[in-house]
N, C-alpha and C positions, 0 to 999 in steps of 0.2 A: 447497591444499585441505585438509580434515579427513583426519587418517591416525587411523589406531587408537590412536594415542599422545595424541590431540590432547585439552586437556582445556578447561570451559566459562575465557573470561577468557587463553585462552593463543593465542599467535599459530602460526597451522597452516605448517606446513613446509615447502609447496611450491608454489611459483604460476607453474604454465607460462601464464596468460592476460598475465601482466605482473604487475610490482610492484603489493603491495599500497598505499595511500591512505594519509599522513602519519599519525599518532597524536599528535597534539594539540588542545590547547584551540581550539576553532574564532572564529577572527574575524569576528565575524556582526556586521552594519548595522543598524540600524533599517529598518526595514522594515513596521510599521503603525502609525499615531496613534490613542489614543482621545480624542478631546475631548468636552468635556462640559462645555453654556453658556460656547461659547467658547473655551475652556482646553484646551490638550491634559493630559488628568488623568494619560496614562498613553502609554508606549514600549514597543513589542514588538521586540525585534531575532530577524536570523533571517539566511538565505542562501537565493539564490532563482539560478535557470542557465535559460538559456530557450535553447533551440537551434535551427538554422535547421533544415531540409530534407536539409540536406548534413551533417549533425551537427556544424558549425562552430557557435562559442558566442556567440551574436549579445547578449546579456547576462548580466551574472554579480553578485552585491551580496555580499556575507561570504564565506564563506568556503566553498567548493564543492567543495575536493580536500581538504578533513580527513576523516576518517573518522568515521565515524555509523552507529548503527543506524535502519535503515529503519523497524523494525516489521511493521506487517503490509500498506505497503507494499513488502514486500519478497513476497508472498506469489502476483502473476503470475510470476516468475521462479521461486519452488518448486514453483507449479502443472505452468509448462515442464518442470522438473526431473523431477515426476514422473511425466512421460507419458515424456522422455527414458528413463527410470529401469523402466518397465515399465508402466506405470498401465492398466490393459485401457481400452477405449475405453468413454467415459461418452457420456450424451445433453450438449448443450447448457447446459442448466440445472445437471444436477449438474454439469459441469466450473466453469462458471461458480461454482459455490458451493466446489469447492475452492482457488479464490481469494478468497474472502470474509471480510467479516467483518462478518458478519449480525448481524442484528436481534433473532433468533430468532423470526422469525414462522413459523406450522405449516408453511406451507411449507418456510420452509429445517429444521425440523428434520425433516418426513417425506424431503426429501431425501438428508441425513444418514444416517436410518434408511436407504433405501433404496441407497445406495453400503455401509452396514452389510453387510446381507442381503447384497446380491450378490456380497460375500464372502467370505459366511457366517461373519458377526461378529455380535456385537452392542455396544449401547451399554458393557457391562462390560470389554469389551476397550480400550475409548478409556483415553489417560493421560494427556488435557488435563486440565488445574484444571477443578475444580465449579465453575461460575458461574451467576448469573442473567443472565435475558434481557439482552442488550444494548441494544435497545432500549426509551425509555421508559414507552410503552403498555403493550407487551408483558412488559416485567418488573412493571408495575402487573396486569394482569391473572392474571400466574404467580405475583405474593404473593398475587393475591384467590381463587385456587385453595387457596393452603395447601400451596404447591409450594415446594420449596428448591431451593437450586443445582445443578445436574446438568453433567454433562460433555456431555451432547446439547446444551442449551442455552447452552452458553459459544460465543462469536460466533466460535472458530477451529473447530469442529464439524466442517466440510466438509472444512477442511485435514485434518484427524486423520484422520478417515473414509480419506481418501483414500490417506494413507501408509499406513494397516495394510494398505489392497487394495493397493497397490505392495507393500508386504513380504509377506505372502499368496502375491501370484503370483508373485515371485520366489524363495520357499522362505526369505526369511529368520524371523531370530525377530519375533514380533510384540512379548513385552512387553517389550521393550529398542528400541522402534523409534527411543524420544528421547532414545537417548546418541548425543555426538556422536560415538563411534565406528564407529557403527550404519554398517553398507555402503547401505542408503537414503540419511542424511544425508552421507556422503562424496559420494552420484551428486545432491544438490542444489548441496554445495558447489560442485561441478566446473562443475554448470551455474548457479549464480551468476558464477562467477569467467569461465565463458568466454562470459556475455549483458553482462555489464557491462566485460570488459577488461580486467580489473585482479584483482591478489588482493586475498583477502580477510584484513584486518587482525589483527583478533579475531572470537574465537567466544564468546557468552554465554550463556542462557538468557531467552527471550520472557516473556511474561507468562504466556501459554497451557502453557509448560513445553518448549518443543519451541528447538533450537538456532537460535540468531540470530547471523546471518551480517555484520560491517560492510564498508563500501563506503566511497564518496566520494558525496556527492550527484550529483555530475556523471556517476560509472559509472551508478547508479542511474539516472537519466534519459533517458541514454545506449541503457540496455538496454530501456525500456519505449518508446522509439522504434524499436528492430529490433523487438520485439513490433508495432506499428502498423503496419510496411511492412510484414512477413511474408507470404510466398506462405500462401494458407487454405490447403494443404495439408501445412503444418511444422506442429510441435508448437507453433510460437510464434504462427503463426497461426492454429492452433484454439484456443488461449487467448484469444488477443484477441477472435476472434468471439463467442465465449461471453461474454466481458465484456461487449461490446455489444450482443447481444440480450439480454443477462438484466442489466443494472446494478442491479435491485433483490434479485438474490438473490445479487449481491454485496458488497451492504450490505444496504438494506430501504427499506420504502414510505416515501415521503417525505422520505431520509437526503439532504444536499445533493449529495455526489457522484452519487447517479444519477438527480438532477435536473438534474444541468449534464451529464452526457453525453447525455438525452432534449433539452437545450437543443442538442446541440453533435451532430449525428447523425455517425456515424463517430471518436466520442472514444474513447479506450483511457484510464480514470481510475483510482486506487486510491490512498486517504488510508490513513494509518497514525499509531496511539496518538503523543505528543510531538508536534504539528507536521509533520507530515510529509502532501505532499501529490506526486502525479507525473501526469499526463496528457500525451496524445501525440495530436495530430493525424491523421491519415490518411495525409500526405506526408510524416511523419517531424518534424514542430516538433513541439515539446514542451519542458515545463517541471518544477522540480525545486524543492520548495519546504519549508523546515526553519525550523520556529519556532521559537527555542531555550529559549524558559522552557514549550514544549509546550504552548502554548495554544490549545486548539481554535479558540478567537473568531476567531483573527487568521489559519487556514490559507488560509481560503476567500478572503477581499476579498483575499488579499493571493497565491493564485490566481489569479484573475479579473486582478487587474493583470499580471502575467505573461503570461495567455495574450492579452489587450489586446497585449502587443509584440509575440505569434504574428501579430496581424494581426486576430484575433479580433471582430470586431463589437460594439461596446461596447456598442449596443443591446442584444445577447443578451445579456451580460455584466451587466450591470446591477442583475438582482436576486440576483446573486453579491458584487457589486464595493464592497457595506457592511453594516454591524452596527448596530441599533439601542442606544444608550445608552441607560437606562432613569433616571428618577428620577419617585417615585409614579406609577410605574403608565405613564406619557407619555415617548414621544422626548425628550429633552432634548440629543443628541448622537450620534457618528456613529463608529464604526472603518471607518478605512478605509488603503490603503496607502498610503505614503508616502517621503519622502527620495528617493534617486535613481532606487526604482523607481517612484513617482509622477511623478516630472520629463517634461515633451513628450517625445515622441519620433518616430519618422518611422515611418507606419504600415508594416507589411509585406504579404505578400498577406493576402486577405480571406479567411477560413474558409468 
């Protein structure tokens, strides 16, 4: 776990969950094709862990016990972390948005504003990065305002919000909340290392500014499947609910993950910056899935084949399961997944 010594890039001292996950260069497969008239123009490699119901590893491609940062993937398990941690209890929606990573539509940030207030913070106390809207519309509409980047509107908003009301009610300091010495991020590390099994490798800093915690894909995966089974009355199980009643205010309207969990009723899903994708069934399957040159193109089809070996209906899957190639303007070609996780396979149950 982080002790007070621990600094960003340094390996933390102590892991009663189990060894932390190798540190090395990750052996990752191919794992989607772009062709284009014909030709495959282009190879995305990556590592992809699909798990049964019993948590046994019913598929596995690259490399799934190197250590990685999740991103903001990683951000149901610090949501756990911080109800474990003190979090006072939120509605639905705002919990749902401290695992997010919004769009910045009004909603998520009156949201934000309002886990603020009932802290009695405001927006000048956040120490996320200024950013603009994450999503597209919506950062179109915030430059047509004559708005600049703001710490409300950077897509980790709800996380931040939510740590200063965990540090708030617990008495710690608020504007030091993003060292990783901070006794908050020590009570997420804890509950990283003890959802996923394993310690944790390195510590870095996210994009958002706030400490990033590495894993194994496989712990990662691992842990958003006890999120799925969870009794609704654990902290893991009021996350997951929130996930799935509110998937749009934990990305935004139209974002493909919370269209594939409105496709997939009962999905527990959360994509993260590089490649990074995790969803988990109802019974516990679930998939784990790292693009390594971080290519957003290729998380989703190459998703959708993964949860195809859950068992998953490849009907519903379908308008996950490819990428249009574009040349003037006209399809002329297809991303989709490939190599051994394309290959037949022998369905499993049906979603």
């Amino acid at each position: 776990m982080i002790t007070s010594q621990s600094t960003p890039g340094t390996t933390p001292a102590h892991h009663p969950a189990g060894d932390p996950p190798a540190v090395r260069i990750p052996a990752h497969a191919p794992v989607a094709h772009v062709e284009r008239g014909g030709l495959v123009e282009g190879v995305h490699h990556g590592s992809v862990v699909v798990l049964a119901a019993d948590g046994g590893v019913d598929f596995q491609l690259g490399d799934i016990e190197a250590a990685f940062y999740p991103r903001s993937a990683l951000k149901p398990l610090q949501a756990v972390g911080l109800l474990r941690a003190g979090l006072p209890p939120l509605d639905d929606e705002a919990l749902a948005l401290t695992a997010a990573s919004h769009s910045g539509e009004e909603r998520h940030l009156a949201t934000a504003r309002r886990i603020l207030h009932t802290a009695r913070l405001t927006e000048d106390d956040l120490r996320n990065v200024p950013d603009l809207p994450y999503g597209a519309a919506e950062r179109d509409a915030w430059l047509g305002r004559g708005l600049g980047p703001s710490r409300l509107a950077q897509n980790c908003s709800g996380k931040h919000a939510a740590m200063l009301y965990t540090a708030r009610t617990r008495g710690w300091r608020l504007d030091t909340y993003l060292d990783a010495g901070h006794p908050l991020q020590w009570e997420l590390a804890a509950a990283v290392e003890e959802l996923t099994g394993q310690g944790i490798a390195r510590v870095t800093v996210d994009g958002c500014g706030a400490p990033l915690f590495s894993v194994s894909l496989h712990g990662l995966t691992r842990a958003v499947a006890r999120l799925a089974t969870a009794a609704p009355d654990t902290h893991e199980g009021r996350v997951a609910h929130a996930m799935r009643e509110h998937p749009e205010m934990v990305s935004g309207t139209g974002r493909d993950v919370a269209r594939l969990v409105g496709a997939l009723p009962g999905l527990l899903a959360k994509d993260g910056f590089e490649g990074v994708q995790v969803a988990a069934l109802p019974d516990g399957r679930a998939v784990g899935v790292k693009i390594a040159d971080g290519a957003d193109r290729a998380r989703m089809p190459v998703t959708a084949a993964a949860l195809a070996r859950c068992g998953v209906d490849p009907a519903v899957l379908a308008p996950f399961a490819t990428a249009p190639v574009l040349g003037g303007g006209k399809q002329v070609g297809t991303l989709r997944a490939a190599g051994a996780l394309a290959a037949p396979h022998a369905p499993g149950p049906a979603a």
